[in-house]
Structure formats: C-alpha cells, structure tokens
C-alpha positions as a Markdown table, in Angstrom:
| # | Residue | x | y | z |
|---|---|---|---|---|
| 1 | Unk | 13.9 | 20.8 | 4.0 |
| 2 | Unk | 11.7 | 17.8 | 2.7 |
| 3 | Unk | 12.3 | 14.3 | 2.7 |
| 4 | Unk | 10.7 | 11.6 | 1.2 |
| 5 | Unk | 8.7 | 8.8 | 2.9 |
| 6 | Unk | 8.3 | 5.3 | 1.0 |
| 7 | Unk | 5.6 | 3.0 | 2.5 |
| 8 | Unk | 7.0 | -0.2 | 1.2 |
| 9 | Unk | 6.5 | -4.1 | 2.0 |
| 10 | Unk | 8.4 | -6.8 | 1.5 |
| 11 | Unk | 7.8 | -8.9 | -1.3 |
| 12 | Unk | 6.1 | -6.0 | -3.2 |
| 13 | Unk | 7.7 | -5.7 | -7.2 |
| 14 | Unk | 5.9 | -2.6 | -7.6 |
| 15 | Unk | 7.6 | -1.7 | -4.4 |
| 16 | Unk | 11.2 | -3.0 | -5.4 |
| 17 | Unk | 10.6 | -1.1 | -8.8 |
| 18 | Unk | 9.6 | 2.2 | -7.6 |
| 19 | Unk | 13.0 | 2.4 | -5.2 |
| 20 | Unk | 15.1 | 1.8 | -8.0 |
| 21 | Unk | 13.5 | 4.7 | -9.8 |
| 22 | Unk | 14.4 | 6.3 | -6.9 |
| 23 | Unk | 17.5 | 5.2 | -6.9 |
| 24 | Unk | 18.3 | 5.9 | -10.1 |
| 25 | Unk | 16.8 | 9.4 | -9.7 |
| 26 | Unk | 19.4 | 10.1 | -7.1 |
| 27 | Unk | 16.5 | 10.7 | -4.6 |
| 28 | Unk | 17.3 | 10.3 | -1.3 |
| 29 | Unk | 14.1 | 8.8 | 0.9 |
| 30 | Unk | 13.2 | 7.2 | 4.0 |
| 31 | Unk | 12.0 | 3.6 | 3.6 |
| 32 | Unk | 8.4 | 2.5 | 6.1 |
| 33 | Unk | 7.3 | -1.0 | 5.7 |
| 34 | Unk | 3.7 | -1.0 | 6.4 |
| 35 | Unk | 4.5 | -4.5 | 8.2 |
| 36 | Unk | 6.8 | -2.7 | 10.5 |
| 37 | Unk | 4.7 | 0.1 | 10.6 |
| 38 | Unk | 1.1 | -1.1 | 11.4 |
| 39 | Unk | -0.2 | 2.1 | 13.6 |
| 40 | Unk | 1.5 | 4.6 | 11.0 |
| 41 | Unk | 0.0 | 2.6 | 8.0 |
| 42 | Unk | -3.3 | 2.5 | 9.6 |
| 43 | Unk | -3.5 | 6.3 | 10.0 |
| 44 | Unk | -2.3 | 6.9 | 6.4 |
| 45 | Unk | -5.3 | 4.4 | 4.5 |
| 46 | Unk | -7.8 | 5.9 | 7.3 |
| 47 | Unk | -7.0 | 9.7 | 6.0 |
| 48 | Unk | -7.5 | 8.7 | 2.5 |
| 49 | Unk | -9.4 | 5.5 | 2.3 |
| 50 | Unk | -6.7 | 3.5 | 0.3 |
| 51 | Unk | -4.1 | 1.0 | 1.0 |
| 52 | Unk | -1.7 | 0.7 | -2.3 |
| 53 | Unk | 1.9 | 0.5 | -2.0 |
| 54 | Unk | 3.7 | 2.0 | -3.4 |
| 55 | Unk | 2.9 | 5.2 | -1.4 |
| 56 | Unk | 5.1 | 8.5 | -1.2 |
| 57 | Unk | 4.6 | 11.1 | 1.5 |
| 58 | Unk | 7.3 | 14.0 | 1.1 |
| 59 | Unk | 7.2 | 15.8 | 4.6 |
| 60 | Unk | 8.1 | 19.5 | 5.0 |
| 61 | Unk | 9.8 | 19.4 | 8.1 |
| 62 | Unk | 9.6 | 23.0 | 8.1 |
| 63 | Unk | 6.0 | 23.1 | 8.3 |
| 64 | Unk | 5.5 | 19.5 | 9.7 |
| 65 | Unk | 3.3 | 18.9 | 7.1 |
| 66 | Unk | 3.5 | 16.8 | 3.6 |
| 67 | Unk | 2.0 | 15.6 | 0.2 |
| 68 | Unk | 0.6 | 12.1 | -0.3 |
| 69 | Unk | 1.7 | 10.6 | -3.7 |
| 70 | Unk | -1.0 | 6.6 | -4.0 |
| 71 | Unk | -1.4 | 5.3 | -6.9 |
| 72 | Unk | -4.9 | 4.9 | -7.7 |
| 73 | Unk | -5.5 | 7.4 | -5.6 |
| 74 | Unk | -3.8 | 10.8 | -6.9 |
| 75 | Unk | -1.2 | 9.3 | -10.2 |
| 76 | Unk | -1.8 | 6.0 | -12.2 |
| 77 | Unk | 2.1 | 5.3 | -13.1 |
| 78 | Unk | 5.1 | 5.0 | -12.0 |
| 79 | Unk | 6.8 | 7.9 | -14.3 |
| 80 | Unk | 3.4 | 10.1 | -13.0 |
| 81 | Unk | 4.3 | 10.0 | -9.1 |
| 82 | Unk | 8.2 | 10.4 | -10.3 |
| 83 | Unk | 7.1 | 13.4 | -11.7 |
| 84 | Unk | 4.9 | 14.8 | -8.6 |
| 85 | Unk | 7.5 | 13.8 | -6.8 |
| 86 | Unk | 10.3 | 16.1 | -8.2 |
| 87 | Unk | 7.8 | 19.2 | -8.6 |
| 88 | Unk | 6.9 | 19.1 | -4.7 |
| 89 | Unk | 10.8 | 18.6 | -3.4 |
C-alpha cells in the first residue's frame, strides 16, 4: 500500500490549490504542516536541499520507503506532480 504525504503550511495558496487537485482527483493523502512538523521538515529540505511547499512524498509502506514530488526540484507545475503522482501510486 502507499499513501500520500502533503507538506503543507498554513496560509500557502499554492498549498490550498494543490489539495483541491487532490481532492478533486479523489486522492486520498495525509496532510504535514511544516510548522507542526519542524524536525520532519528539516530532514526532508536537508536530503534534498530545497524547501518549496507544496511537497508530495508517496510512502510505500511495504518497503518503508517513498518518492519525493518538489516543485522546482523534480516537476515545474501543478498538473506535472499530479501526473507523477498517479504513475508512482
């Protein structure tokens, strides 16, 4: 099984955009505000030297392992990290 982790903060349009994607997607995911979340934030924009929100990791709970979706980083749009997001579930 995978599942979907959002890094999110509040007051973040980009943020508020990308869930309704989600949303409208019918894509279940688990929401992490960075603010709420400093130690887990921290590790994530040590491990790839970034910090935009917002930021997708879909874990494989089978392996305990994932794929990071940042834009900037690995996809430039919304539509583009939709898209990763679908082929990797």
């Amino acid at each position: 099984m995978k599942t979907i982790c959002l890094f999110t903060t509040k007051g973040c349009q980009y943020c508020k955009d990308f869930k309704d994607i989600l949303k409208k997607e019918g894509l279940n995911y688990d929401e992490y505000d960075v603010d709420e979340n400093p130690d887990l934030w921290n590790q994530i924009v040590q491990q790839v030297d970034e910090e935009n929100l917002p930021t997708v990791f879909i874990r494989d709970n089978k392996v305990n392992n994932g794929v990071f979706f940042m834009s900037g980083l690995n996809v430039e749009t919304p539509d583009e990290m939709l898209k990763k997001i679908k082929e990797n579930l």
